[in-house]
N, C-alpha and C positions, 0 to 999 in steps of 0.2 A: 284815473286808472285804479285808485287803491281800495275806491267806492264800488268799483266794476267788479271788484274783484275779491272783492269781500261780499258782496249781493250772491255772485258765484258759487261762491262757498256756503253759502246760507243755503242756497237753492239745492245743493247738491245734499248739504248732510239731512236737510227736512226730505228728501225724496229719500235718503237711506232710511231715515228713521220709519219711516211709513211704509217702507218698504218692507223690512225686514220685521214688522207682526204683521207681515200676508206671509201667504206661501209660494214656491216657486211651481209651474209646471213641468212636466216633463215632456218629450214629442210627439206623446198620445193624445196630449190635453190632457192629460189627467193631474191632476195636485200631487204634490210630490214634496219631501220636506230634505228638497236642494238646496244647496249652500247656495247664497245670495248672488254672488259670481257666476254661477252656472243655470241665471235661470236669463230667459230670453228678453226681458224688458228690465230695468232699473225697479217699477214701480210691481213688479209680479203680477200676478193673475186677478189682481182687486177682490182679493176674499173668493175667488172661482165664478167671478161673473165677467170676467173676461172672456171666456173659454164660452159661458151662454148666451152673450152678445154675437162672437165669432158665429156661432153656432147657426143664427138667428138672422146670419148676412152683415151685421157692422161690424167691422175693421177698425179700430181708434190706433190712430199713428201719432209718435212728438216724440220730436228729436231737437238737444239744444247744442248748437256747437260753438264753441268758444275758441276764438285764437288771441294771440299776441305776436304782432311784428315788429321788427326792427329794421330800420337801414344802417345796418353799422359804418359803409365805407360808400365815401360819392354820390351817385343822384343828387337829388335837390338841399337835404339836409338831413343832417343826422340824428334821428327818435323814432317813435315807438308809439305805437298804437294797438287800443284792441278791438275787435272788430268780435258781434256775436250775430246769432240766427236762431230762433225759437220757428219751427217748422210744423205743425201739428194737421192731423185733418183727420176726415172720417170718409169709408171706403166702403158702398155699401151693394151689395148683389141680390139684386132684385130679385133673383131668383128663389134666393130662401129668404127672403124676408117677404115678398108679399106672392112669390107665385109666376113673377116674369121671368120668363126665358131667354137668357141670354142679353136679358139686360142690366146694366150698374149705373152707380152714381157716384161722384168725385166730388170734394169740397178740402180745398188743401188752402192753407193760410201761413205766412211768413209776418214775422215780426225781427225785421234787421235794426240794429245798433249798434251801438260804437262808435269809432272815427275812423276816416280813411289814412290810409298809407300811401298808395299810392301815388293822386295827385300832387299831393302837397308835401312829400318828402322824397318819391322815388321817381315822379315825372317820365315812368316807363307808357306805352302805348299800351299794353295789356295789364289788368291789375296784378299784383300779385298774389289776390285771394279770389277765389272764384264767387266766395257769401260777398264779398265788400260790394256795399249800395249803401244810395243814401240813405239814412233811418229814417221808417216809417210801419208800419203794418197793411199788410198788401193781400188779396187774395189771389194766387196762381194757379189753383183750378178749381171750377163750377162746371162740370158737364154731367149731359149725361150720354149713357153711351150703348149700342145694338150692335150684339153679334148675332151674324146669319151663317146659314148651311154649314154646321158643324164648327162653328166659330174659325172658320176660311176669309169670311170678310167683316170685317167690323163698321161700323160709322159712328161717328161724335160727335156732338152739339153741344153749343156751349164756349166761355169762356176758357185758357188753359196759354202756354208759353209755348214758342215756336222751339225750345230746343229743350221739350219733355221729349219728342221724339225724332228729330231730327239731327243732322251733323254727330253722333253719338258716336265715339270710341270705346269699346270696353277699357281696354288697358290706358288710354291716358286717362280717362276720369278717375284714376289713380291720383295724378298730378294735381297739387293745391294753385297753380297759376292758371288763370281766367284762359289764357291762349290757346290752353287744351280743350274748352271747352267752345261754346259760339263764338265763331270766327270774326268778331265785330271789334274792334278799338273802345277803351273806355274813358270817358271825359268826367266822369266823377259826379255829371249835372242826373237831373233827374227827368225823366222821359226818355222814349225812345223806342226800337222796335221791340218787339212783343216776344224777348225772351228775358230772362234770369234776371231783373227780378222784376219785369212787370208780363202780363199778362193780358190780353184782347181776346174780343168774342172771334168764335168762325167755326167751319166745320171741318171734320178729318176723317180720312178713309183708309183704309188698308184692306189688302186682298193678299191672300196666298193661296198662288194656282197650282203650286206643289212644292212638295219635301225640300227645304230648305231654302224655300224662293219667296219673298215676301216684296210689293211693291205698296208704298203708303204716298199719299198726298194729302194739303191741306191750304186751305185759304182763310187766312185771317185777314181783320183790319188792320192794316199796315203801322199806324203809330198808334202806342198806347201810355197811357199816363203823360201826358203831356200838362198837366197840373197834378198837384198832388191830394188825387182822391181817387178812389177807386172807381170799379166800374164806367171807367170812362170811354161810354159805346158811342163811336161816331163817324160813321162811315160817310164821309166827303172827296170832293177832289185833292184834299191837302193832304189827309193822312192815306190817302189807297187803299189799296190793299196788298197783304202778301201771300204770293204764290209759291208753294214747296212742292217738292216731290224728291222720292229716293226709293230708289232700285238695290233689292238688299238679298246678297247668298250666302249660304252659310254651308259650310262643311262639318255639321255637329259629328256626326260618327266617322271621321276619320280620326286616324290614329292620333294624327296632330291635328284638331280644331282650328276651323278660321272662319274668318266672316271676311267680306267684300260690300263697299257700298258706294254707288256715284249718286250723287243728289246736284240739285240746283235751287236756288232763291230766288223770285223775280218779285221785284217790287215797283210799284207803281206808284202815284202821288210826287206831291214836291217835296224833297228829304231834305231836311239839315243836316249836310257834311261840312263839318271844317275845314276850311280850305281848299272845297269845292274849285274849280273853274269855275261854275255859276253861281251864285244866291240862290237860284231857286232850281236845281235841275232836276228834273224831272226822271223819274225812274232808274230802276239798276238792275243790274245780275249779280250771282255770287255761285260759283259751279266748282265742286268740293269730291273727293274721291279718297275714301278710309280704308287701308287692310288692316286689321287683327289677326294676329299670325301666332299661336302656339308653336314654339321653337324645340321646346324638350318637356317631356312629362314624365314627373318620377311614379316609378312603380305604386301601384294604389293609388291612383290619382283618376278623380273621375268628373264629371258635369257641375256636381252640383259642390264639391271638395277639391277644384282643380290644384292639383299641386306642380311648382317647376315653371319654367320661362318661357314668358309673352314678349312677343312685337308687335308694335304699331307704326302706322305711317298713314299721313293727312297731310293734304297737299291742298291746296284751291285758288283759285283768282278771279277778281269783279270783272266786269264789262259792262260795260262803259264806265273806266276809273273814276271820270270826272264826277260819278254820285257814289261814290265809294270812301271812304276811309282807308281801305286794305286794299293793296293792288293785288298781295296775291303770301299765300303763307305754305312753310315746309314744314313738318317735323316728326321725329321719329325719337323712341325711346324701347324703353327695355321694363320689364317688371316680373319680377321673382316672388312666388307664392308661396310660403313654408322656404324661406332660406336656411334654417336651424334645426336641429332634432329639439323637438317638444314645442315649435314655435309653428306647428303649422299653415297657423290663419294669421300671420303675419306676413307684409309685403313688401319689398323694398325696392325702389326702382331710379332710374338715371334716364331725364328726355332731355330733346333739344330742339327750341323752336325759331325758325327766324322767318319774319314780317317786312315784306316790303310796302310800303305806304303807298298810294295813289299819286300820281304828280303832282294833283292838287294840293292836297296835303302834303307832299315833300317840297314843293315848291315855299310853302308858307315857313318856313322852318328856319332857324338861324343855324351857324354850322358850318362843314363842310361833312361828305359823304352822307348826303340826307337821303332820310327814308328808310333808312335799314337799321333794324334792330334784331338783337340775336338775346336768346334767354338758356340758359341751362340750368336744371334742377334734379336737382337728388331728395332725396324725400326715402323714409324709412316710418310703413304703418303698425304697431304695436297692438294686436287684439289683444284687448287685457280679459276683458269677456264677453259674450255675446252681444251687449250692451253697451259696453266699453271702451273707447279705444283713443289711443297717444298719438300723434304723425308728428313728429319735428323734422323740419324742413329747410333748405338751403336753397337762393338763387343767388346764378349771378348775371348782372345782365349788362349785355354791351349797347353801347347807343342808345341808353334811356329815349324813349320820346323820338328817337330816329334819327340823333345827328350827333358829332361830335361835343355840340355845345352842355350836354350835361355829361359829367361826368360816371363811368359804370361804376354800378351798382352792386354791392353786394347786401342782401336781405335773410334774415335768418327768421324762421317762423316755428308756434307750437300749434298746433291743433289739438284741441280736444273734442270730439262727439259723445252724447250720451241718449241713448234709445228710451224714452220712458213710456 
């Protein structure tokens, strides 16, 4: 922990130092000699050839986010862990760089580390970090990608993660626990389907037939990374494939914003669920429906600077449970944008999520009242600057793992992110 954390610290003052004999930009692009706080990346404008790469069609993105958790009270046992993500990639538009229209390209790479929390001290059903994977260095998108007739429908090819663009809440990806985000149970092991944090070849489509109507689908290979090495393409009858689709409206210009989305997941092949009714059963569904709901919005408050208070609500349930993990999940929360005069880009928000497991899996369980676990978290995000930002974080969760036999949990967490 103190080696992790001292590596940290080393990483962080060599990026200021390097930092700060560059210059900062302002939102013209143009060089500007802004206080170091106020410029958009940690690492500035690299001497003004950030601003001619941009210029030029490449995007260079890296982001390193550091936590530390604890289980102070119940679960499995009581410690502490830290868990990191180094996230980096390059973003490039065909268009200014070589003359294509409406074409781009993606190459996005993860290098996670640390230890987990989860499994082995809080023994909840959902992690309670959404970075925690097992360490390794992974790539999470290779594609590339074509928009047509006024960029109304797009297509992708290539590698990429099943929940870059699906199952997606604005206001809970707020929340640091995995639950908010893909609706899957996590066993800590390494493989599995083709979201956060591995990744499978396939292709993706989206169309929007009008003003605030957008329908997207997509079919990947159903398991990915099932050893640990990358690009592992292998389309058979064991891994399937998977099929997505989500139906997406949005109410941008009304006075209170909101978005609506029903989706579904079919997957095919023979899956490994724990606790399965079968060993080897064969295909599943997963059928999912998100509001985001702008509640109040303070005066001055606009699209791209929303200020004042969000709701969410995400509901969904497998069919046929017996290839499922999750029989079927509730949850709903709240999140406040600018809660403080001078704090505007800060958020602080209260969800609540509860998971009922599949029979199979509650069947397999020690206990009584198996299969149901409940999570609540409070979380309060700290823009310190553009670049910058603090989240500490609270759960508490009933029914670790879904039954009586582990005692609830309480988990206390710090987030840090750094944009370089």
């Amino acid at each position: 922990m103190r080696l992790r954390a001292a590596s940290l610290a080393l990483l962080l003052c060599a990026a200021s130092s390097a930092a700060q004999s560059a210059q900062g930009t302002d939102n013209t692009g143009q060089t500007a000699n802004l206080p170091w706080l106020q410029w958009d990346d940690a690492t500035g404008d690299w001497w003004r050839s950030r601003p001619l790469f941009s210029g030029k069609g490449f995007a260079f993105t890296a982001t390193y986010t550091a936590q530390v958790w604890g289980n102070v009270s119940g679960g499995i046992e009581q410690n502490a862990a830290y868990l990191g993500l180094l996230q980096f990639g390059l973003d490039i538009d065909l268009e200014k760089a070589v003359g294509w229209r409406g074409g781009s390209f993606n190459t996005t790479w993860i290098w996670t580390m640390g230890d987990q929390i989860t499994v082995p001290f809080v023994g909840s059903d959902f992690a309670v970090s959404g970075i925690e994977a097992p360490r390794g260095f992974r790539a999470l998108d290779l594609w590339l990608q074509q928009k047509f007739f006024g960029d109304n429908l797009t297509l992708r090819a290539g590698m990429f993660n099943a929940d870059r663009d699906f199952t997606i809440s604005e206001y809970s990806s707020f929340f640091l626990n995995s639950a908010f985000g893909w609706p899957i149970v996590y066993d800590g092991r390494l493989g599995g389907e083709p979201a956060y944090p591995y990744a499978a070849p396939g292709i993706y489509a989206a169309w929007q037939p009008a003003e605030g109507w957008i329908f997207q689908t997509a079919v990947m290979q159903g398991a990915a990374y099932t050893q640990d090495a990358n690009f592992y393409w292998n389309f058979d009858r064991m891994n399937g494939l998977m099929f997505l689709g989500e139906s997406i409206y949005s109410w941008r210009k009304a006075e209170l914003p909101g978005t609506a989305k029903l989706g579904a997941v079919f997957q095919t092949g023979y899956l490994d669920v724990p606790g399965s009714d079968g060993e080897n059963a064969w295909g599943g569904g997963f059928y999912y429906g998100i509001v985001d709901q702008s509640l109040y919005a303070e005066p001055g408050s606009t699209e791209d600077t929303p200020q004042g208070l969000g709701w969410f609500g995400r509901g969904g349930f497998a069919a046929p449970q017996q290839t499922s993990s999750v029989g079927f999940i509730v949850q709903s929360g709240l999140v406040y944008t600018g809660p403080f005069p001078g704090r505007e880009r800060d958020s602080i928000g209260l969800a609540f999520a509860w998971d009922q497991e599949s029979r199979g899996e509650a069947n397999a369980l020690t206990g009584s009242n198996r299969g149901l676990e409940m999570i609540f978290e409070a979380s309060y995000q700290a823009q310190i600057s553009p670049w910058f930002s603090v989240q500490p974080d609270i759960q508490y969760i009933l029914q670790p793992g879904g039954s009586t036999a582990i005692p609830n949990a309480l988990v206390l967490g710090l987030s840090v992110s750094v944009d370089f």
